[in-house]
VEXKESE-976027 format. One record per residue (C-alpha): residue number from 1; residue in three letters; x, y, z. Coordinates in pm, whole numbers, plus 32768, in hexadecimal, padded with zeros to 4 digits. Example, Ala and Ser with C-alpha at 12.3 -4.5 7.8 and 13.67 -1.06 7.14 Angstrom:
# VEXKESE-976027
+-----+-----+------+------+------+
!   i !  aa !   c1 !   c2 !   c3 !
+-----+-----+------+------+------+
!   1 ! ala ! 84CE ! 7E3E ! 830C !
!   2 ! ser ! 8557 ! 7F96 ! 82CA !
+-----+-----+------+------+------+
***
This chain:
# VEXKESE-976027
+-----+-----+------+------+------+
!   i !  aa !   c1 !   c2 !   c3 !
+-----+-----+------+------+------+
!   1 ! unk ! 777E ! 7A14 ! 7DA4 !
!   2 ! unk ! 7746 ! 7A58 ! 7F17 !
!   3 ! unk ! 763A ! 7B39 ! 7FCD !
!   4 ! unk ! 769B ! 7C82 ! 8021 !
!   5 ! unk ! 7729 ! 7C6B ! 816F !
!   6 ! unk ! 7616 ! 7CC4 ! 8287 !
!   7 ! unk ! 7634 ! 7E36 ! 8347 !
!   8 ! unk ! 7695 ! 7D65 ! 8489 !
!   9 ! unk ! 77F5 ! 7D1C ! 83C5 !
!  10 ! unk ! 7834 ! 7E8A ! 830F !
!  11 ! unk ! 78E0 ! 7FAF ! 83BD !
!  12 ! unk ! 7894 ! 812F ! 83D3 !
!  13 ! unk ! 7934 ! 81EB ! 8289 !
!  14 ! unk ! 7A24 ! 82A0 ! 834A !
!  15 ! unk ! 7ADD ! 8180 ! 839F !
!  16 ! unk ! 7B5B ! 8198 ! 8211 !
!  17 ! unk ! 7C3B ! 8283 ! 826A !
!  18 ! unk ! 7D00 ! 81AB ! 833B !
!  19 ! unk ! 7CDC ! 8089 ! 824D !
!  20 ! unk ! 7D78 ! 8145 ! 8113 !
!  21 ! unk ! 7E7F ! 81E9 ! 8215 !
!  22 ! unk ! 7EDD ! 8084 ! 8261 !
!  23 ! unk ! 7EF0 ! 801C ! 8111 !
!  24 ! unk ! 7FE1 ! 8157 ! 8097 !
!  25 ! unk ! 807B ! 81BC ! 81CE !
!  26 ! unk ! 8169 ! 805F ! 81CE !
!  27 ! unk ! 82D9 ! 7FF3 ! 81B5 !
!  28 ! unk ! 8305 ! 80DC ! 807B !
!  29 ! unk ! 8351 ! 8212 ! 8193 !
!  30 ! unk ! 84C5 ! 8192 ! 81D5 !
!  31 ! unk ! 8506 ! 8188 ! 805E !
!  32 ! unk ! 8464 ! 8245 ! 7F4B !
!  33 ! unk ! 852B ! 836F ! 7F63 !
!  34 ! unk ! 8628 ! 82B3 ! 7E88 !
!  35 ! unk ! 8568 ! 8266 ! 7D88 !
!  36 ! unk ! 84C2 ! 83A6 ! 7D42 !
!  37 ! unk ! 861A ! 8461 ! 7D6E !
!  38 ! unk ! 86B6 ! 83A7 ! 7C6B !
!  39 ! unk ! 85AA ! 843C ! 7B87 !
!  40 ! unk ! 85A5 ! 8597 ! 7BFD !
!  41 ! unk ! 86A1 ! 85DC ! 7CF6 !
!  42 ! unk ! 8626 ! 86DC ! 7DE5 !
!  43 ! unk ! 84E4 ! 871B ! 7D13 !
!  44 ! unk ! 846B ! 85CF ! 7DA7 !
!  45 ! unk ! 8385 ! 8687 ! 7EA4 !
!  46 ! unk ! 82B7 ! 8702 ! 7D70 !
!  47 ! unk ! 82A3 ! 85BD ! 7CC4 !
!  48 ! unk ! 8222 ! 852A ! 7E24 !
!  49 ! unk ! 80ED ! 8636 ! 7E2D !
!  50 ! unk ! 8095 ! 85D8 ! 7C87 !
!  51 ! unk ! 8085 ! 845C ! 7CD6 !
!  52 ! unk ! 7FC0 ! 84B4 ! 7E0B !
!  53 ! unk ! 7EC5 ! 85A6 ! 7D47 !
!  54 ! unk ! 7E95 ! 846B ! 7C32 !
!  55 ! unk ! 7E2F ! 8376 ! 7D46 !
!  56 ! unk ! 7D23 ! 8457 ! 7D9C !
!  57 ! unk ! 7C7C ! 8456 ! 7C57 !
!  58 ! unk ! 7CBC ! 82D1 ! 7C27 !
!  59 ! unk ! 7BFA ! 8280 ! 7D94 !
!  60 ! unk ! 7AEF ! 838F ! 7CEC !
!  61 ! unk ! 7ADA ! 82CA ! 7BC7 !
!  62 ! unk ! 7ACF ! 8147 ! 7CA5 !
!  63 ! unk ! 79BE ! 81D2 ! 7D97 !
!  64 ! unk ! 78DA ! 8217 ! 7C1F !
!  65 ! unk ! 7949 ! 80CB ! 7BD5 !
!  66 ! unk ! 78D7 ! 8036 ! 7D2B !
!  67 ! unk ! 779C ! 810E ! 7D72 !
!  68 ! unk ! 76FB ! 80B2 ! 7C0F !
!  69 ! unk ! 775B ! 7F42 ! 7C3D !
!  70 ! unk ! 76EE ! 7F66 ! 7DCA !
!  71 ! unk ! 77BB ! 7E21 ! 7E09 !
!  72 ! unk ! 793C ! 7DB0 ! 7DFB !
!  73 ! unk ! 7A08 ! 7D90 ! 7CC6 !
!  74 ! unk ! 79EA ! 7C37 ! 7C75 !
!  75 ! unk ! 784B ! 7C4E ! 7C5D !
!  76 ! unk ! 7897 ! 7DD7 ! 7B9D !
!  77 ! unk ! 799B ! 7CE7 ! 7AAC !
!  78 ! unk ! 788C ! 7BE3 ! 7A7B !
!  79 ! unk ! 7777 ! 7CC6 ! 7A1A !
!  80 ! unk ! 7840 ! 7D85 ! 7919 !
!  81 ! unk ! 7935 ! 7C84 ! 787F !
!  82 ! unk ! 787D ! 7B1C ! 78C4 !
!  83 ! unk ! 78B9 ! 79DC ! 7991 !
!  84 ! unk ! 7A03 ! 7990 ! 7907 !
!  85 ! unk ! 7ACB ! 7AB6 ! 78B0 !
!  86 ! unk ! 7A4B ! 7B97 ! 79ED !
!  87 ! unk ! 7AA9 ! 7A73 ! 7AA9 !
!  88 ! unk ! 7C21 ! 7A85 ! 7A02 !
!  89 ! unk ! 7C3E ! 7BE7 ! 7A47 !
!  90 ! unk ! 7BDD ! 7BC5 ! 7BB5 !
!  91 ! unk ! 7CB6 ! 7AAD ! 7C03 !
!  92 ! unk ! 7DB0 ! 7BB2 ! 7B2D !
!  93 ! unk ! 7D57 ! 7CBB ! 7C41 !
!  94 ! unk ! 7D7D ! 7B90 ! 7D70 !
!  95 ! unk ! 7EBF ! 7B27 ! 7CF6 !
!  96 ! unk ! 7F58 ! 7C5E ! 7CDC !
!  97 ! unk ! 7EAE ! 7CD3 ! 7E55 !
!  98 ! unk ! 7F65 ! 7B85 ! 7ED5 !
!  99 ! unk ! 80CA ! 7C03 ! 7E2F !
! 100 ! unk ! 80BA ! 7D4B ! 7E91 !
! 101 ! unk ! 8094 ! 7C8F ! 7FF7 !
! 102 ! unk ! 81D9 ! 7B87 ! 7FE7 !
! 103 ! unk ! 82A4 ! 7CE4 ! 7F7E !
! 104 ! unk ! 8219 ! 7DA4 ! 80C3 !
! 105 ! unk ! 8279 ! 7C50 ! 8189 !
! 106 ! unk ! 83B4 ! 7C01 ! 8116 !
! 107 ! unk ! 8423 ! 7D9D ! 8127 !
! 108 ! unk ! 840E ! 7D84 ! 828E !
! 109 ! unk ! 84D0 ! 7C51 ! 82AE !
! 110 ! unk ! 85C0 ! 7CCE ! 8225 !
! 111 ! unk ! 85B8 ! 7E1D ! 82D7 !
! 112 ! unk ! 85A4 ! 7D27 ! 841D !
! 113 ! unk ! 86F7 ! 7C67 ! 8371 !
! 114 ! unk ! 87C2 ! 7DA8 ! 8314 !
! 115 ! unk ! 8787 ! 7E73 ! 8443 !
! 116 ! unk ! 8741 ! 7DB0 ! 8560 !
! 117 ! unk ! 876E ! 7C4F ! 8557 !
! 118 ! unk ! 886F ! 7BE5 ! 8415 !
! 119 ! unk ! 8882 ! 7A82 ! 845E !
! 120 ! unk ! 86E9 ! 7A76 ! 847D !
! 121 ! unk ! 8679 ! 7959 ! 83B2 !
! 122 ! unk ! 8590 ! 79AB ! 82B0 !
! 123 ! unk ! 8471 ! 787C ! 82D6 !
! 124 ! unk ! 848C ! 78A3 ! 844B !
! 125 ! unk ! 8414 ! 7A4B ! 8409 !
! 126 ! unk ! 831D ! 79DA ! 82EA !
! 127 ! unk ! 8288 ! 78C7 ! 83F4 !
! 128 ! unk ! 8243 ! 79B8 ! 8517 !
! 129 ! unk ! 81C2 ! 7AC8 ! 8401 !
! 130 ! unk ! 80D7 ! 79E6 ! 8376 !
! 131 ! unk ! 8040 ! 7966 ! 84C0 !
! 132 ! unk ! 801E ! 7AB2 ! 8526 !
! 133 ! unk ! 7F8A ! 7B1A ! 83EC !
! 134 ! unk ! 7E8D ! 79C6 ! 8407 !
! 135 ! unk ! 7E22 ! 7A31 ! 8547 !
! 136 ! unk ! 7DAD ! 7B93 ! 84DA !
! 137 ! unk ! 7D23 ! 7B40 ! 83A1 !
! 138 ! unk ! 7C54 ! 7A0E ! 8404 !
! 139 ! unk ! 7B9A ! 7ADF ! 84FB !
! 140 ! unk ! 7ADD ! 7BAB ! 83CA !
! 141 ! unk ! 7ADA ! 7CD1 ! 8337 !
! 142 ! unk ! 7A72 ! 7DB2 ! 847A !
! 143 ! unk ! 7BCC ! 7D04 ! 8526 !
! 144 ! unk ! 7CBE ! 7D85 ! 83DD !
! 145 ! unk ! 7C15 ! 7EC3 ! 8403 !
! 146 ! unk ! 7C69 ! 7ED9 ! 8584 !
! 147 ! unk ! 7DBC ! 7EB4 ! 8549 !
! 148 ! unk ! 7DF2 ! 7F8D ! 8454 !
! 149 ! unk ! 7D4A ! 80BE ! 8555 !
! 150 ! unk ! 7E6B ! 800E ! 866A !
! 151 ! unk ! 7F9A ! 803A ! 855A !
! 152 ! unk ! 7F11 ! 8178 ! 850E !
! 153 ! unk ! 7F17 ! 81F2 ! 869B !
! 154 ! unk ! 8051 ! 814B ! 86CF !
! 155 ! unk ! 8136 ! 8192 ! 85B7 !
! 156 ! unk ! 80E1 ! 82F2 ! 8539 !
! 157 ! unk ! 80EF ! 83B4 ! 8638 !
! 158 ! unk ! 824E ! 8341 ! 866F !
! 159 ! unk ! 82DD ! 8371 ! 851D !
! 160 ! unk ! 829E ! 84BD ! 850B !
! 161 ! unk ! 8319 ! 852C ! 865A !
! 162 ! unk ! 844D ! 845C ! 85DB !
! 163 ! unk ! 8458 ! 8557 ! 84C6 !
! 164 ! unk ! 84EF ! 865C ! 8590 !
! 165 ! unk ! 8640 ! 85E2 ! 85FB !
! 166 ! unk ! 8692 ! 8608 ! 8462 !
! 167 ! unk ! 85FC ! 8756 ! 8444 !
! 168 ! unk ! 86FD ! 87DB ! 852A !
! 169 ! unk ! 881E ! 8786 ! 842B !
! 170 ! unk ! 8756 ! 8802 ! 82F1 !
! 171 ! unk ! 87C5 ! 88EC ! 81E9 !
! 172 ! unk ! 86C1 ! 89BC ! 8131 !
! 173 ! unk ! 87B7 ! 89DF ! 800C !
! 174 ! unk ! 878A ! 885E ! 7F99 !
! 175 ! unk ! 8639 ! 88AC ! 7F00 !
! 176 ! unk ! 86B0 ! 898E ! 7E22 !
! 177 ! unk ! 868A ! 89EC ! 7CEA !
! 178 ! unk ! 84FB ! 8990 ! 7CEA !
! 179 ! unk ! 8440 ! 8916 ! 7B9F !
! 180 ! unk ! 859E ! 88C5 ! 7AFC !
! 181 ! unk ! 8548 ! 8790 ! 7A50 !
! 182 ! unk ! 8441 ! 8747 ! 78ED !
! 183 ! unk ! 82DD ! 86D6 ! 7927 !
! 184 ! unk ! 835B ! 8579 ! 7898 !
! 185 ! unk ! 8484 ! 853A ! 79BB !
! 186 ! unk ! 831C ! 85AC ! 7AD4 !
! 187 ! unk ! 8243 ! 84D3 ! 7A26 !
! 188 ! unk ! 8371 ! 83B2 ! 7A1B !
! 189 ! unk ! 83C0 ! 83DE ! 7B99 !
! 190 ! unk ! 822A ! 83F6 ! 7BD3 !
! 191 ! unk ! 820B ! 8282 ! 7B6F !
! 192 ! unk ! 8345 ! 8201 ! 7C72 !
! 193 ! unk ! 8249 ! 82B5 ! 7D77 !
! 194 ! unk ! 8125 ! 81B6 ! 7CF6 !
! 195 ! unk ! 81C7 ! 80A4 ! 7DAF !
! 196 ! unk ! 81D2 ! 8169 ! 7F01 !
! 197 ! unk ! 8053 ! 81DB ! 7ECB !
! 198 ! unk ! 7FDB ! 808C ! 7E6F !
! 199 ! unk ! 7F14 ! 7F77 ! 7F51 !
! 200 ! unk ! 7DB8 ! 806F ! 7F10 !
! 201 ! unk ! 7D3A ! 7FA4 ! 7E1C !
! 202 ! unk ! 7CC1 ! 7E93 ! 7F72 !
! 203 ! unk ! 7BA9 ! 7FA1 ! 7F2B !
! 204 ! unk ! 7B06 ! 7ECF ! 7E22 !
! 205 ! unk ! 7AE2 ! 7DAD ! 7F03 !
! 206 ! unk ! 7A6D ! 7E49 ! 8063 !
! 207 ! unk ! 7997 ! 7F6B ! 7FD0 !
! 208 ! unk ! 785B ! 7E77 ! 8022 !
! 209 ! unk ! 78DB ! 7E93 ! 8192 !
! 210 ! unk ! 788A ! 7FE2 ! 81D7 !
! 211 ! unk ! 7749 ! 8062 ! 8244 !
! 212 ! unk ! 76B3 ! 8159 ! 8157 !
! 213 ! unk ! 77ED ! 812D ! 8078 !
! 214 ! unk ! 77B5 ! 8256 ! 7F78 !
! 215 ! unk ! 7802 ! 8358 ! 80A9 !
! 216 ! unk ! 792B ! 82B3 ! 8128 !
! 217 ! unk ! 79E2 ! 8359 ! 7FCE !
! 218 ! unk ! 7A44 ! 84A0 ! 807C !
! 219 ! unk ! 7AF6 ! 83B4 ! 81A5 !
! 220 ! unk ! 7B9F ! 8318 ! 805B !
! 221 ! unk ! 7C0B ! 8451 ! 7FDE !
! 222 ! unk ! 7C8B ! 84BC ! 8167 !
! 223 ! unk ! 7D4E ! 839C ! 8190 !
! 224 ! unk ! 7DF8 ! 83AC ! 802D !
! 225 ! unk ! 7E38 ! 84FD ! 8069 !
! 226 ! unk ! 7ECF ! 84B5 ! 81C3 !
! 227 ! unk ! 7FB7 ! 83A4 ! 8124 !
! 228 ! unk ! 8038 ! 84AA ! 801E !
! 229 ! unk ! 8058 ! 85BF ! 8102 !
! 230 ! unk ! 812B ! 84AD ! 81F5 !
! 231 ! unk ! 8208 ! 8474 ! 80BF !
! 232 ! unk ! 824B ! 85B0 ! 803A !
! 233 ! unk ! 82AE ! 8647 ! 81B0 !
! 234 ! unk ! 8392 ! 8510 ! 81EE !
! 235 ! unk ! 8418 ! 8539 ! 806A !
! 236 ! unk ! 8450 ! 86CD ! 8097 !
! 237 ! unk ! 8512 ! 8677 ! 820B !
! 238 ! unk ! 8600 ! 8559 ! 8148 !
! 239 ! unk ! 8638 ! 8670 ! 802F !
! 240 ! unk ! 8696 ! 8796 ! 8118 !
! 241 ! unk ! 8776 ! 86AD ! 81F7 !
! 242 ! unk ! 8822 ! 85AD ! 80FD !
! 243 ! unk ! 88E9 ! 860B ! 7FD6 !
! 244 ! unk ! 886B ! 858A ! 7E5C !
! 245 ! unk ! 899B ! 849E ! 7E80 !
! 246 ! unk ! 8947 ! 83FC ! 7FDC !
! 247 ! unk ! 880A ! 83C3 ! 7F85 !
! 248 ! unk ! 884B ! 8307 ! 7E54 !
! 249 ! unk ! 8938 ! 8214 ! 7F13 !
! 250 ! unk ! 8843 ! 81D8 ! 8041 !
! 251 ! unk ! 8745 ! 80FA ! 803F !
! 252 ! unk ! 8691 ! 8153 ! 816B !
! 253 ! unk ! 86A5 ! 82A6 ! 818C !
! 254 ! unk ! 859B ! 82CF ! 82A6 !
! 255 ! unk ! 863E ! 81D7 ! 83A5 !
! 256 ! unk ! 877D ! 82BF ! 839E !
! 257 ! unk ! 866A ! 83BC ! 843F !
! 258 ! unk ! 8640 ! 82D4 ! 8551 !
! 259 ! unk ! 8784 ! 8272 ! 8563 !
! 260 ! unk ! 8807 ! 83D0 ! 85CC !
! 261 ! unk ! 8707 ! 83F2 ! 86D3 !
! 262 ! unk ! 87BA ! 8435 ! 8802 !
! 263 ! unk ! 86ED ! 83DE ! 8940 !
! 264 ! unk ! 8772 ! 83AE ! 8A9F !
! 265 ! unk ! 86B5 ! 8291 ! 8AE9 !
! 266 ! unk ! 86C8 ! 81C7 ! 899E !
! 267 ! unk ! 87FC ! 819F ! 88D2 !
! 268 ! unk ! 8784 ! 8110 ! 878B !
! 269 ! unk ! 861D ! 8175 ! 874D !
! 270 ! unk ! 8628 ! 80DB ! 85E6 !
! 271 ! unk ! 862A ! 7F76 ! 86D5 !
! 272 ! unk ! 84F8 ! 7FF1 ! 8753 !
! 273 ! unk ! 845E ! 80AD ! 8621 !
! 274 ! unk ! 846E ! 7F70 ! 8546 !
! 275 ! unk ! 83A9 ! 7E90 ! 8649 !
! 276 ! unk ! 82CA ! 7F72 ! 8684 !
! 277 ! unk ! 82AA ! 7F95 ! 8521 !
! 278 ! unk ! 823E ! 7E19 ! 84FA !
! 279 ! unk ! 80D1 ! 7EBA ! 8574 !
! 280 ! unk ! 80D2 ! 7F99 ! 83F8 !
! 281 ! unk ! 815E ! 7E86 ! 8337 !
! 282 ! unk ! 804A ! 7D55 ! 83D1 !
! 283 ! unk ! 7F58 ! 7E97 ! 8364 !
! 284 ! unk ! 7FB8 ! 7E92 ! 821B !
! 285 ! unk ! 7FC0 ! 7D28 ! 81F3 !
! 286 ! unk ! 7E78 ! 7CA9 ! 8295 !
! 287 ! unk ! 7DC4 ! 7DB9 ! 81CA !
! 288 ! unk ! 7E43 ! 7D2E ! 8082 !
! 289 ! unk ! 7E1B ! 7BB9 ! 80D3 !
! 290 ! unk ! 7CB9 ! 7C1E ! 814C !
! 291 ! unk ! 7C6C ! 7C84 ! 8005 !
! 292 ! unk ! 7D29 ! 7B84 ! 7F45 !
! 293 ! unk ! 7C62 ! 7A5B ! 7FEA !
! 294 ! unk ! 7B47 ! 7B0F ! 8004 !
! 295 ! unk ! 7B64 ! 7B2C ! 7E8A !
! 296 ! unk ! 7B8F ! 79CF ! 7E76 !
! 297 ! unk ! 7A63 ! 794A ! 7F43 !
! 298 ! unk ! 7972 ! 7A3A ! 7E38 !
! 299 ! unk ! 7A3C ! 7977 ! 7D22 !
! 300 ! unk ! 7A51 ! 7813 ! 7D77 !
! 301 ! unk ! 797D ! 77FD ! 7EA1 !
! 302 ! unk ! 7A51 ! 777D ! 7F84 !
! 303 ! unk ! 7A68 ! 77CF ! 8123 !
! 304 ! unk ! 7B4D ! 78FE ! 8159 !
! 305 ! unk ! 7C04 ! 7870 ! 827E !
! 306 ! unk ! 7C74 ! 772D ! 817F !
! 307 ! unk ! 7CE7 ! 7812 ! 8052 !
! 308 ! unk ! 7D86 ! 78F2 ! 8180 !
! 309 ! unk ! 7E56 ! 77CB ! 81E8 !
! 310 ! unk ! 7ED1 ! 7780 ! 807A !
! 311 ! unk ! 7F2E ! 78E0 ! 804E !
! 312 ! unk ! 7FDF ! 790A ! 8181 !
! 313 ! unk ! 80AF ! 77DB ! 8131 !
! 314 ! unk ! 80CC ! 784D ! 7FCF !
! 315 ! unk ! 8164 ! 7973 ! 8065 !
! 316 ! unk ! 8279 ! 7900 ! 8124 !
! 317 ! unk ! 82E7 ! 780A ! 805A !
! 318 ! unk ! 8303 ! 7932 ! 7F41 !
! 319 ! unk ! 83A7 ! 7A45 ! 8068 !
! 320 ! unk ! 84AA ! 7916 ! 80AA !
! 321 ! unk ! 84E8 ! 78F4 ! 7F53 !
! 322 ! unk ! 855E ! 7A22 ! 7F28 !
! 323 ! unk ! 86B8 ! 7A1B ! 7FA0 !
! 324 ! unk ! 873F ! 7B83 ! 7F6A !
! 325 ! unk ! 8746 ! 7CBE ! 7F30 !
! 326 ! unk ! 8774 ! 7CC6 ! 7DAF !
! 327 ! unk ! 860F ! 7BB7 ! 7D9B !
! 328 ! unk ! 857B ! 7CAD ! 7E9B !
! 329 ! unk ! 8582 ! 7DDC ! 7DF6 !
! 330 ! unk ! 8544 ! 7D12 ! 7CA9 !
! 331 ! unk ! 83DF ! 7CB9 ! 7D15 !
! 332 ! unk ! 83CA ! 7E4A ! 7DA9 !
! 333 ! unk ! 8428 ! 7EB3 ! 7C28 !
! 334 ! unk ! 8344 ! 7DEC ! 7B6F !
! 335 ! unk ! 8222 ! 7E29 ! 7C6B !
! 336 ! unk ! 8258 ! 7FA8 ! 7C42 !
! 337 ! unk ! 822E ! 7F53 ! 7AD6 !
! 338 ! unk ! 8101 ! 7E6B ! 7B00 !
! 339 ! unk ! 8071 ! 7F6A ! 7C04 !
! 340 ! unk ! 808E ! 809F ! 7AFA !
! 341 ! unk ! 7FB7 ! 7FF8 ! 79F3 !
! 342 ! unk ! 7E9D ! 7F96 ! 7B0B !
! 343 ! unk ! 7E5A ! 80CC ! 7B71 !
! 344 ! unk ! 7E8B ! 81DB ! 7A57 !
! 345 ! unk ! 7E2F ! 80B8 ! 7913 !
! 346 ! unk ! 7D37 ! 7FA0 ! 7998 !
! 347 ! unk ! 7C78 ! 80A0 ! 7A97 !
! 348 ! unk ! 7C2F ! 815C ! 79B8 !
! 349 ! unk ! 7BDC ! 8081 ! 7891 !
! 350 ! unk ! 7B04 ! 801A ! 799E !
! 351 ! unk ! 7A32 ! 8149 ! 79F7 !
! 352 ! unk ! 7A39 ! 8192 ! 7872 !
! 353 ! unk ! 79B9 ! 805B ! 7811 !
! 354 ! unk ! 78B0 ! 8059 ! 7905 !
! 355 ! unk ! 7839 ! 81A0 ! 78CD !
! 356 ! unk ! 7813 ! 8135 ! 7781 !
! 357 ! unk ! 7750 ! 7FEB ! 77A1 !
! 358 ! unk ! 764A ! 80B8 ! 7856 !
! 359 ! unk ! 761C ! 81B5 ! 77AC !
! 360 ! unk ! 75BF ! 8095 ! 7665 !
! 361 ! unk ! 74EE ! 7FD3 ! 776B !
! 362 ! unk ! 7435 ! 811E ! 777E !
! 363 ! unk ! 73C2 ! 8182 ! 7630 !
! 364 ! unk ! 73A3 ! 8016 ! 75B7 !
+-----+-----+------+------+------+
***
């Protein structure tokens, strides 16, 4: 295993809060209304805010995890489970990081194919992606995290003043009745949101990053919190100005926000919206190939920047592959599934299972 990196390389804790903004605050904006909605209907809002809550106590229970271990994942896997099957589970961990990476990837080509350029070709997207992505990632850590502040500056602000050309056109009346659905149909819609809230889990692998890492938890908790809160106001607008119906059949609810904004300058903002967009979405991805190679030079020892060009090539072969929309939303289904049992099963086996094995360490 590696040394822990030296102060010169880590960054202040409340630079987490960007860093889990960046990896929740993604592509899943334009279109996890649907998905929720089909659960819920206009109770989706509530469902938002109970995923949201659970996060919180699953980054509580990682930060145990990663303060009593006071290293990444792959040494905490090592010392409770042994050479070879802690090494399985965090090449498990790195594999799934990497997936959850060619879905963020190939979701924007595609939003890049439907709405601004249809006779794009995919390779030639997934080629310019991945050199931009190489270029960010190869710099280090302290580079992923400066990009992830710019996407933050540079996309946020805008998507919310976007926000109010739709609130002009709402109707209170959608959200009605409230609380109309059983605990089972919240806690089924609740695990659609896990897809959208996912991408915190990088936290295993950069917690030894951060300088004086058991205080950066509160900017954990902020940014978490901030992600939810960005959810649940964009889910409550989509509710109060789409019917049930039109939100079932749309699959990109938000970009019909942009595409009603009327400006006298600029005549489709969505043009401009998605490009500027490509700033959240080479966030997202950098952060979680970070991790993934990271994760893979504690493993195997090799140099990051050589298992960084294998992934990235990995990845756009696998983005290419993926022809349409039916293979797209295929991979989103099954990570939403995969993502579900990471955070509420092996988490918390996790914490469990660690608390345990010291507690016998201590009275033997």
């Amino acid at each position: 295993m590696l040394p822990l990196p030296p102060e010169s390389r880590k960054v202040s804790p409340f630079f987490v809060f960007y860093l889990i903004v960046a990896a929740q605050f993604g592509l899943s904006v334009f279109s996890f209304q649907r998905y929720i909605v089909q659960a819920v209907g206009n109770d989706a809002w509530i469902a938002v805010i109970i995923a949201g809550l659970s996060i919180h106590i699953v980054l509580w229970m990682i930060y145990q995890i990663l303060n009593k271990g006071s290293n990444d994942i792959t040494v905490i896997h090592k010392e409770l489970f042994g050479k070879g099957l802690g090494g399985l589970l965090s090449l498990a961990l790195i594999v799934y990081l990497l997936t959850l990476a060619v879905s963020v990837f190939r979701n924007y080509i595609e939003l890049i194919q439907v709405w601004i350029f249809p006779q794009l070709e995919t390779w030639y997207m997934a080629l310019i992606l991945s050199s931009l992505v190489y270029v960010y990632v190869i710099g280090g850590f302290r580079v992923v995290v400066g990009i992830c502040i710019l996407s933050f500056i540079l996309t946020t602000p805008i998507f919310f003043i976007m926000l109010e050309f739709p609130l002009r056109h709402v109707k209170f009346s959608h959200l009605l009745p409230i609380l109309d659905h059983t605990a089972v149909e919240f806690l089924s819609a609740s695990k659609k949101m896990t897809y959208s809230l996912t991408g915190f889990e990088t936290l295993f692998f950069f917690y030894p990053f951060i300088k004086n890492a058991p205080r950066s938890q509160k900017w954990v908790h902020y940014g978490a919190a901030f992600s939810t809160f960005s959810y649940l106001v964009i889910m409550v607008v989509s509710l109060m100005y789409f019917t049930k119906a039109q939100l079932l059949e749309s699959i990109w609810p938000t970009l019909t926000f942009w595409k009603i904004a009327d400006f006298p300058f600029l005549e489709r903002f969505e043009y401009m919206g998605l490009s500027l967009w490509l700033f959240n979405v080479l966030n997202s991805v950098c952060l979680l190939i970070w991790a993934g190679t990271r994760g893979l030079k504690q493993l195997f020892t090799v140099k990051q920047k050589h298992s960084l060009i294998v992934v990235l090539i990995i990845t756009a072969v696998v983005a290419v592959l993926l022809k349409n929309r039916e293979q797209i939303e295929q991979l989103n289904t099954i990570l939403t599934f995969v993502s579900f049992y990471v955070i509420y099963a092996y988490i918390p086996f996790l914490f469990f299972y660690q608390m345990i094995k010291s507690k016998m360490r201590r009275t033997s």
